[in-house]
N, C-alpha and C positions, 0 to 999 in steps of 0.2 A: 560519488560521495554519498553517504548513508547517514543514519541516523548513529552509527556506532564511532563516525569521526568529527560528530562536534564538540567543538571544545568551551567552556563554561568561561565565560567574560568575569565571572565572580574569582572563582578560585583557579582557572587555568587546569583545573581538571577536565578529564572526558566525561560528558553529561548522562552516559549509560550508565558511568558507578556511581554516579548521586551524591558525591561525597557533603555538596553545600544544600541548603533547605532550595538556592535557586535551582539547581542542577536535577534536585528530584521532583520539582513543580514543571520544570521541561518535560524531561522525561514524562510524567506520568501525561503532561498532554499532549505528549507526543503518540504515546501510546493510545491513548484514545481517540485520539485525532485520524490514525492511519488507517488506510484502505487496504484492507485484505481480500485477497480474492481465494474465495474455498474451492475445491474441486468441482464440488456440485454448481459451484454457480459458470464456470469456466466451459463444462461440460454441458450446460444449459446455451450460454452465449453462443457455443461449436456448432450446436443443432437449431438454432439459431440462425445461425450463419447459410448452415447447411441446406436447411429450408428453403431460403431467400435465394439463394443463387439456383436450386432446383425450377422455381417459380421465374426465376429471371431466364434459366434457358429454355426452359419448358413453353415462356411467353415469347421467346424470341423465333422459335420456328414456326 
């Protein structure tokens, strides 16, 4: 379930199209509220990753 299938307790609309003043105060802090992850940062976490486990086998022999 996402953010595109909740439904607005006010008007019984879906809270994406904002039709009521509630449905677009959701939304909008929904929108600001949400965690996105960019590539850059994904790509950074991977090498990351990458590192650690290098250091982890590299410590183990």
């Amino acid at each position: 379930m996402g953010r595109q299938d909740l439904v607005c307790a006010r008007c019984s609309g879906l809270v994406i199209e904002g039709r009521c003043p509630t449905c677009r105060a959701s939304r909008e802090y929904l929108r600001r509220n949400s965690v996105t992850l960019s590539p850059q940062l994904l790509l950074a976490i991977l090498a990351v990753v990458m590192v650690l486990t290098a250091l982890a086998v590299r410590h183990a022999t």
